[in-house]
TORTI-516700 format. One record per residue: residue number from 1; residue in one letter; chain; y, x, z of N, C-alpha, C, O in turn. Coordinates in Angstrom, 1 decimal, padded with zeros to 4 digits. Each point is the difference from the previous one (the first is absolute). Last residue first. Layout:
TORTI-516700
SITE resi resn chain    nc2    nc1    nc3   cac2   cac1   cac3    cc2    cc1    cc3    oc2    oc1    oc3
SITE  NUM    A     A      Y      X      Z      Y      X      Z      Y      X      Z      Y      X      Z
...
//
This chain:
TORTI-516700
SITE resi resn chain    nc2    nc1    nc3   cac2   cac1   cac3    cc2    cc1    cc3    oc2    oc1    oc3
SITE   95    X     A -000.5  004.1  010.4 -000.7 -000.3  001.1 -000.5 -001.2 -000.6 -000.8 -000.7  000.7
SITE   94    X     A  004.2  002.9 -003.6 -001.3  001.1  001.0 -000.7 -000.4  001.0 -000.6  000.9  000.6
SITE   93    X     A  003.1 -003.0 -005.8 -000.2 -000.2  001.4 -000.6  001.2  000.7 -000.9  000.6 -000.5
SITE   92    X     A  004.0  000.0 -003.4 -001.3  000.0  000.1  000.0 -000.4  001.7  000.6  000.5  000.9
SITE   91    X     A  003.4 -001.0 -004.4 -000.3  000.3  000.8 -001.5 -000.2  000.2 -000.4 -001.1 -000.5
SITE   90    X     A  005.6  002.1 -002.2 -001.1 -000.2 -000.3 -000.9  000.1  001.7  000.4  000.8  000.8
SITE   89    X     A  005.2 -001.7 -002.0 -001.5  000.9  000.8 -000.9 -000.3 -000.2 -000.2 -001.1  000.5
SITE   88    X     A  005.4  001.4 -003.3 -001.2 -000.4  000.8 -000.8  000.3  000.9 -000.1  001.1  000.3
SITE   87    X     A  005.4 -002.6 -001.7 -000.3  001.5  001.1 -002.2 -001.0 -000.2 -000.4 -001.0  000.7
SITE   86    X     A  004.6  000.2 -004.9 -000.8 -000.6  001.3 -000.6  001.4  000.4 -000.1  001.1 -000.6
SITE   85    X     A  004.6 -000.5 -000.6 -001.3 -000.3 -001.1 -001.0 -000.6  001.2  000.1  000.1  001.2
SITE   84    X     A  005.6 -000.4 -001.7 -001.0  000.8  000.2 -001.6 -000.5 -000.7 -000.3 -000.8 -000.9
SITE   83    X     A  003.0 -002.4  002.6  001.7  000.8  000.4 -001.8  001.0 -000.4 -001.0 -000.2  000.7
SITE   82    X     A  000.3 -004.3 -003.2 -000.5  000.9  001.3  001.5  000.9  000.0  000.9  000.0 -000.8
SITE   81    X     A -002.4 -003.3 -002.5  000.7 -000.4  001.1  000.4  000.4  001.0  000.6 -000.5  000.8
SITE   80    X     A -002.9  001.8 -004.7  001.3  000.0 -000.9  000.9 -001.0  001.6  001.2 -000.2  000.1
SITE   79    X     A -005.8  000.5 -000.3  000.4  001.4  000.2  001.3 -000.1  000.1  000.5  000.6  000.9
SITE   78    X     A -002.7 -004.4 -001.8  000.3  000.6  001.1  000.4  001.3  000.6  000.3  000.4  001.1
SITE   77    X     A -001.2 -001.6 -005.4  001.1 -000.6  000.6  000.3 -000.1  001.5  001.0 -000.1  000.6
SITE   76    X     A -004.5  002.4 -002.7  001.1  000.6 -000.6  001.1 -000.9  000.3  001.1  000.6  000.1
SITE   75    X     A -005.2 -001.8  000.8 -000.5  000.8  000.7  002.0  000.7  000.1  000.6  000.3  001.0
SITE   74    X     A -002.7 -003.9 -003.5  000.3 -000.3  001.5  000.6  001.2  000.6  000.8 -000.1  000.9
SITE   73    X     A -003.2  000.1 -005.6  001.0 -001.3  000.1  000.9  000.1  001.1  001.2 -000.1 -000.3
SITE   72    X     A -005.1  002.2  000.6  000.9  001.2 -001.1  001.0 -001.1 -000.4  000.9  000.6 -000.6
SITE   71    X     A -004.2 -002.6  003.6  000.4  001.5  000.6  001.5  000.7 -001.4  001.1  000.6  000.1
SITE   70    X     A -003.6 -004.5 -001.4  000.7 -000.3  000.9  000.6  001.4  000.8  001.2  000.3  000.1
SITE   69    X     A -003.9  000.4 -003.2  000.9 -000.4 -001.2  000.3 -000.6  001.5  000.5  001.1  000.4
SITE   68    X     A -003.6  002.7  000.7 -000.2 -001.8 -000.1  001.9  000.0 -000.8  000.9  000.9  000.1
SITE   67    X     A -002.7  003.0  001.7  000.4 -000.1 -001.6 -000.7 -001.1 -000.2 -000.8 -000.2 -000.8
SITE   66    X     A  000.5  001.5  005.6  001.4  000.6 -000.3  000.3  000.1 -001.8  001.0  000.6 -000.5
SITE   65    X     A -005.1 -002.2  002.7  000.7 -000.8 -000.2  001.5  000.5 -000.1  000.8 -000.7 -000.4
SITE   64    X     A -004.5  003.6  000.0  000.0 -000.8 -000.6  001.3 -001.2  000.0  000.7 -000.2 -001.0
SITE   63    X     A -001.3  003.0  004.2  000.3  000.9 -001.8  000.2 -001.4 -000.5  001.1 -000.6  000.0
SITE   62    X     A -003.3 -000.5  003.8  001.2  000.3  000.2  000.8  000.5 -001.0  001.0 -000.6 -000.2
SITE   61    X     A -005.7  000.4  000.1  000.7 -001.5 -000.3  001.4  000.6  000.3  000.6  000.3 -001.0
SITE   60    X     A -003.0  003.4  001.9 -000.1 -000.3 -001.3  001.2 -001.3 -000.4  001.0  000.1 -000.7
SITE   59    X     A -001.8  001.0  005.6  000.8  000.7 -001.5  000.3  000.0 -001.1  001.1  000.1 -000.5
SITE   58    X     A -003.7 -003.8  003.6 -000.1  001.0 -000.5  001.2  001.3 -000.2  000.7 -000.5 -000.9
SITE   57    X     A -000.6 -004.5  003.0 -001.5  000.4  000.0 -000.1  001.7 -000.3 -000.4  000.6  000.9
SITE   56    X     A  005.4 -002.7  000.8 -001.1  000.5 -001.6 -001.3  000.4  000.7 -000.1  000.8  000.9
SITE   55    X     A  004.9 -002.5  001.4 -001.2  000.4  000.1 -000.7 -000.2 -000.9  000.0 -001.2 -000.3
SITE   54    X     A  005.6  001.4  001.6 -001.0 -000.3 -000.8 -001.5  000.4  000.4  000.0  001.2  000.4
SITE   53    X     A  005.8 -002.2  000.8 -000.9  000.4  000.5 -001.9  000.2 -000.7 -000.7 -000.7  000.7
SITE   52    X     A  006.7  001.0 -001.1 -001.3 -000.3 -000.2 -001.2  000.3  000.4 -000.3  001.2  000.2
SITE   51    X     A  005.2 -002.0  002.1 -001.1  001.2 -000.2 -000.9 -000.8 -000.8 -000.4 -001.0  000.5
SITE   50    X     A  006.5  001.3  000.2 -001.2 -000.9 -000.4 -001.7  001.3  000.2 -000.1  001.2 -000.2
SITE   49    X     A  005.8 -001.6  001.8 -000.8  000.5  000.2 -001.9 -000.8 -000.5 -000.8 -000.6  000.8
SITE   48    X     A  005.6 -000.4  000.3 -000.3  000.6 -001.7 -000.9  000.3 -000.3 -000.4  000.0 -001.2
SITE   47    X     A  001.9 -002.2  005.8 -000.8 -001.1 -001.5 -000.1  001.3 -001.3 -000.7 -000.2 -001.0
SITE   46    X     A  000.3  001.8  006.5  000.9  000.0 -001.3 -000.5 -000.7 -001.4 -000.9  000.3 -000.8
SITE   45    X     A -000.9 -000.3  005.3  000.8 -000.1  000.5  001.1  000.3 -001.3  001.2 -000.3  000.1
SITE   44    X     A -005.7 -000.7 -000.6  000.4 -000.7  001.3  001.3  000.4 -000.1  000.7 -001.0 -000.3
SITE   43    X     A -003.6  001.9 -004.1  001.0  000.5  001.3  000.7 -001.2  000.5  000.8 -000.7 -000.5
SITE   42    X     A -004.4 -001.0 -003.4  001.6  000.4  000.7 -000.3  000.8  001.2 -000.8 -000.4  000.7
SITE   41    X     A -003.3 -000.8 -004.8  000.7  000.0  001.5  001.3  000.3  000.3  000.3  001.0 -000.6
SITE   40    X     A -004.6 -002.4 -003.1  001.3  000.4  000.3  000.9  000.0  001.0  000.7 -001.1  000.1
SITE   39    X     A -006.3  001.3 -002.2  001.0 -000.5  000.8  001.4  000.3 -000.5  000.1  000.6 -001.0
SITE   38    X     A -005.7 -000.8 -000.7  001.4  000.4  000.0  001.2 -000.7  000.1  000.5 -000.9 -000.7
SITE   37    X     A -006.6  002.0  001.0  001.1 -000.6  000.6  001.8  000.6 -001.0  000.1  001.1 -000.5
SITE   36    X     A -004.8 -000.5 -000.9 -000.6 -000.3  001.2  000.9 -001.1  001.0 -000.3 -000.9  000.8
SITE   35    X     A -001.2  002.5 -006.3  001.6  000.1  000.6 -000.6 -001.0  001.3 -000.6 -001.1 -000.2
SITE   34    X     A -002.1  002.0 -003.8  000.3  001.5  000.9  000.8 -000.2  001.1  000.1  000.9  000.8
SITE   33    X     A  000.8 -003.5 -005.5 -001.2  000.7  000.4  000.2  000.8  001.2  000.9  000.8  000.0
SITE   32    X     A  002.9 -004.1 -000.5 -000.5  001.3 -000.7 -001.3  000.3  000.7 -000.2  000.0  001.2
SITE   31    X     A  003.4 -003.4 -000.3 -001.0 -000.7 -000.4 -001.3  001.2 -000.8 -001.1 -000.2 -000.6
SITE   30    X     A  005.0  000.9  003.6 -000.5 -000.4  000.8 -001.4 -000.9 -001.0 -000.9 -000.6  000.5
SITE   29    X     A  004.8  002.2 -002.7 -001.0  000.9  000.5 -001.0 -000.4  001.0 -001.1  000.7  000.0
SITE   28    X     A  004.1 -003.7 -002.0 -000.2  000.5 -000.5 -001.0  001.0  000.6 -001.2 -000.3 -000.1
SITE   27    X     A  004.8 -000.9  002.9 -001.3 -001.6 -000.2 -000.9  000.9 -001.2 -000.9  000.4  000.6
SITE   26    X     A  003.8  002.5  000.8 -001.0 -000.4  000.9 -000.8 -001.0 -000.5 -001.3 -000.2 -000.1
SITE   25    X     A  004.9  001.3 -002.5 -000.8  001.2 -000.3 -000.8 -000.8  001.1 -000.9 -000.7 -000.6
SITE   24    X     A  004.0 -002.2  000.7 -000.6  000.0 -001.1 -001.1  001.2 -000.2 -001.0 -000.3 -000.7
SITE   23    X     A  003.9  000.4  004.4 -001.0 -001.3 -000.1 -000.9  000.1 -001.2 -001.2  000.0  000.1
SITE   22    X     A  005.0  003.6  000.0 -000.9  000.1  001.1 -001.7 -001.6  000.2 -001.3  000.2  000.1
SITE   21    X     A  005.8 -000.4 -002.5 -001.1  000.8 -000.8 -001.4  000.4  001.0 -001.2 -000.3 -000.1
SITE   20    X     A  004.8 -002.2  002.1 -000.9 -001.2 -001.2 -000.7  000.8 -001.0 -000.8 -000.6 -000.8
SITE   19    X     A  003.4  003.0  004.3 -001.7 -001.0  000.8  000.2 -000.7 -001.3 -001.1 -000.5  000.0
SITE   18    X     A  004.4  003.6 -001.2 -001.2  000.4  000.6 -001.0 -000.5  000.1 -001.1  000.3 -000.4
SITE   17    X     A  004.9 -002.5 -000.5 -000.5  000.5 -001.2 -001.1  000.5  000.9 -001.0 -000.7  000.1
SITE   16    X     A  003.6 -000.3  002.9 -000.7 -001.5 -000.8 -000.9  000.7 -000.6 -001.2  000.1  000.4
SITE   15    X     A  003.9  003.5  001.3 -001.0 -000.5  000.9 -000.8 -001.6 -000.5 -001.1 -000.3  000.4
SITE   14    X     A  005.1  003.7 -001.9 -001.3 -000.2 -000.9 -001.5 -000.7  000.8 -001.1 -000.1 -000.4
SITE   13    X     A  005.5  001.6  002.3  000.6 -001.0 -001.2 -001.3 -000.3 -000.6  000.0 -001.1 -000.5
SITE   12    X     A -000.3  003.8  003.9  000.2 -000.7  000.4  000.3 -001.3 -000.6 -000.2 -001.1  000.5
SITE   11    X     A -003.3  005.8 -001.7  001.7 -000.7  000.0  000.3 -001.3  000.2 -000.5 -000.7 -000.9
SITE   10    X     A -004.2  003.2  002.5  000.6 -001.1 -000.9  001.3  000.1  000.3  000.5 -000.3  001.1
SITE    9    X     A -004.3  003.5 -000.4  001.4  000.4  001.0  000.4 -001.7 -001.0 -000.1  000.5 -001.1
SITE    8    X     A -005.5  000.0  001.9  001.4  000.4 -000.9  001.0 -000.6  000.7 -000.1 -000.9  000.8
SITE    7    X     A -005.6  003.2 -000.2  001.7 -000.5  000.5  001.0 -000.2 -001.0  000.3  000.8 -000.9
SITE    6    X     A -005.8 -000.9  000.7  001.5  000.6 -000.4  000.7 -000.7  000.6  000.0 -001.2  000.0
SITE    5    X     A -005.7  002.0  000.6  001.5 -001.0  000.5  001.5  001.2 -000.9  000.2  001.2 -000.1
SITE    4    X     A -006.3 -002.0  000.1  001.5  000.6 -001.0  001.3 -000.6  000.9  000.5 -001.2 -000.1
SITE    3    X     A -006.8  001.7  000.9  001.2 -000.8 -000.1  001.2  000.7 -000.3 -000.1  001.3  000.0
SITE    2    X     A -005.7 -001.9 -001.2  001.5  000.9  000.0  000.9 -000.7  000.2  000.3 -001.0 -000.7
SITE    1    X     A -005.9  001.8  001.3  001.2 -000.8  000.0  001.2  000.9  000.0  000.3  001.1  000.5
//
């Protein structure tokens, strides 16, 4: 199993735009081969602050779903919302 969280810094002005690209890429992937969970979270104490959260059966699926036509649709306008580039973490459970 593989989980992925990125942080993104969201400009303040771009915070709609964000969560309705944001929904759209989730509702979508969450129907991707492989795909265990995928969240979106706020910072408690600062709204700019967004975390994807994601779990993949595999690595492999995870590739994978990074050249789904929703990802390569989604991926760039939400970029285009961020102060910066998304901060990621790829992650392997250890216990």
């Amino acid at each position: 199993m593989l989980k992925i969280v990125a942080k993104c810094d969201v400009k303040d002005e771009k915070r709609t735009d964000f969560v309705q690209s944001a929904t759209q890429l989730i509702d979508k992937s969450r129907e991707d081969a492989g795909c265990i969970s995928y969240e979106l979270f706020h910072d408690f104490e600062n709204p700019n602050i967004y975390f994807f959260i994601e779990e993949w059966k595999t690595p492999a699926l995870a590739e994978q779903h990074s050249k789904t036509e929703h990802f390569v649709k989604y991926v760039p306008i939400i970029q285009g919302c961020l102060n910066g580039k998304f901060e990621i973490s790829k992650l392997q459970k250890s216990l």
